[in-house]
N, C-alpha and C positions, 0 to 999 in steps of 0.2 A: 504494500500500500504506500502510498505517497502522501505526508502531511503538509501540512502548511506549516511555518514557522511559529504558530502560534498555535500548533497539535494540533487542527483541523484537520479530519480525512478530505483527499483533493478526487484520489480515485482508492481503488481498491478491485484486483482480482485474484483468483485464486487459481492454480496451474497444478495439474494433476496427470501424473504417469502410471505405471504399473505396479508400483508398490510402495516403501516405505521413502519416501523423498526428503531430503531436506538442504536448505541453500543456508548457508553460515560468512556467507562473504558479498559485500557490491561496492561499487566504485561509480561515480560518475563521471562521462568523458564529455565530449564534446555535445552542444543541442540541448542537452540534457536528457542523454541516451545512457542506461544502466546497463551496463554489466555484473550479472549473479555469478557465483558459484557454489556449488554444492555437490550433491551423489542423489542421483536416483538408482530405484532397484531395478532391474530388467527382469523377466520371465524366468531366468535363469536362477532370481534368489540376491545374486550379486550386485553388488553397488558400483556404478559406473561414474566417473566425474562428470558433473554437468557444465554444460556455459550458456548461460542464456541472457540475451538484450531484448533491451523494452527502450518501448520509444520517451518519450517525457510526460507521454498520456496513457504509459502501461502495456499500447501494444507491443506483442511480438516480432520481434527481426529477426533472431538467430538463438535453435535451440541445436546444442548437438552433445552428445556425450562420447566419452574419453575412458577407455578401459581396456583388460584384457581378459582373462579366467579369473583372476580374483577380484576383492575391493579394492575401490579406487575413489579417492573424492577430493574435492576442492575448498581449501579452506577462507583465503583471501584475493582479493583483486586489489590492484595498483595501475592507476591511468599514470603514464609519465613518457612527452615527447609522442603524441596519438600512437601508444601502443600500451596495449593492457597487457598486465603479468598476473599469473596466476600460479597461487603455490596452493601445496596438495600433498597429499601420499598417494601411491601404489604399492600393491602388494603382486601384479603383474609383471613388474620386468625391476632390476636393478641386482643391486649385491644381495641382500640376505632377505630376509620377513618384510620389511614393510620401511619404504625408502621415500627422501625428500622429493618432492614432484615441484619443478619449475617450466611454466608453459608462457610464451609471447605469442602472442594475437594484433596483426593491425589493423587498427582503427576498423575496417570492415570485416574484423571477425577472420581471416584468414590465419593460418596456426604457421608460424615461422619457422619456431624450435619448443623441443621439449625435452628436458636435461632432467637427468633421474642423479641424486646424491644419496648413496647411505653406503653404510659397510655389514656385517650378520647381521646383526637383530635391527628393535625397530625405533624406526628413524622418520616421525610423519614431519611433514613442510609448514608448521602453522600460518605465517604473516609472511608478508612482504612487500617491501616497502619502497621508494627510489630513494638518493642521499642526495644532496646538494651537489656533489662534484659528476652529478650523471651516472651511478652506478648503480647495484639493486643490493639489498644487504632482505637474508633472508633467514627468517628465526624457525627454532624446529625444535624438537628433545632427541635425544640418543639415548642407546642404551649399550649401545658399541664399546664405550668409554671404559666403563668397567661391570657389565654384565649383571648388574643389581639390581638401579634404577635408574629413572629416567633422568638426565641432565641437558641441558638447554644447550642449544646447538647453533650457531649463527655465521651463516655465511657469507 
């Protein structure tokens, strides 16, 4: 939903797939066009990373999801220089259980690169952010470190 600065609802809908969905992440870019991220479930049971934009009236532009045999989901979005980054886990492809997921999209939703970080165990992508000097610094936990618990991971 979309408030007004004074918590007024402006619109509101509601977006519904195959099974247990949810989006944890959005950014506004240019127009005031949103970019979401999240996981929805596919047929299969498994959670696949979502990316969906909405126009500044809530329509639909671009829904597509991101996965492979296992979970997979999206935690934040960052517009910086018309190109949105998207960090996440998968549990699909990388080094061990469950790896940093970093994805760029430009401006019209095209997928540029998508960079998998972790070592054994698990490693999900929470935030990411750009820095002042033009670069992206990207926060996570490990558990790689010393096989316990989890420790804050930032790249």
């Amino acid at each position: 939903m979309r408030l007004s600065n004074s918590g007024q609802v402006l619109w509101s809908n509601v977006l519904t797939y195959a099974g247990t969905d949810y989006f944890s992440g959005l950014c506004e870019g240019n127009n005031g066009e949103i970019v979401l991220t999240g996981a929805f479930q596919g047929g299969s049971g498994l959670m696949d990373l979502a990316v969906y934009k909405i126009n500044s009236s809530g329509g639909a532009l671009f829904l597509r999801l991101y996965g492979g045999g296992q979970n997979d989901g999206g935690y934040s979005v960052d517009f910086f220089n018309n190109n949105y980054y998207i960090s996440g886990n998968t549990w699909s492809t990388g080094a061990g259980q469950q790896d940093l997921l970093l994805m760029k999209f430009t401006e019209s939703m095209n997928l540029v690169w998508a960079k998998v970080y972790g070592d054994e165990l698990v490693e999900p992508g929470l935030y990411v952010t750009h820095t002042s000097d033009g670069n992206l610094a990207l926060v996570g936990q490990t558990n790689s470190t010393n096989g316990k618990s989890r420790d804050i991971c930032l790249l």
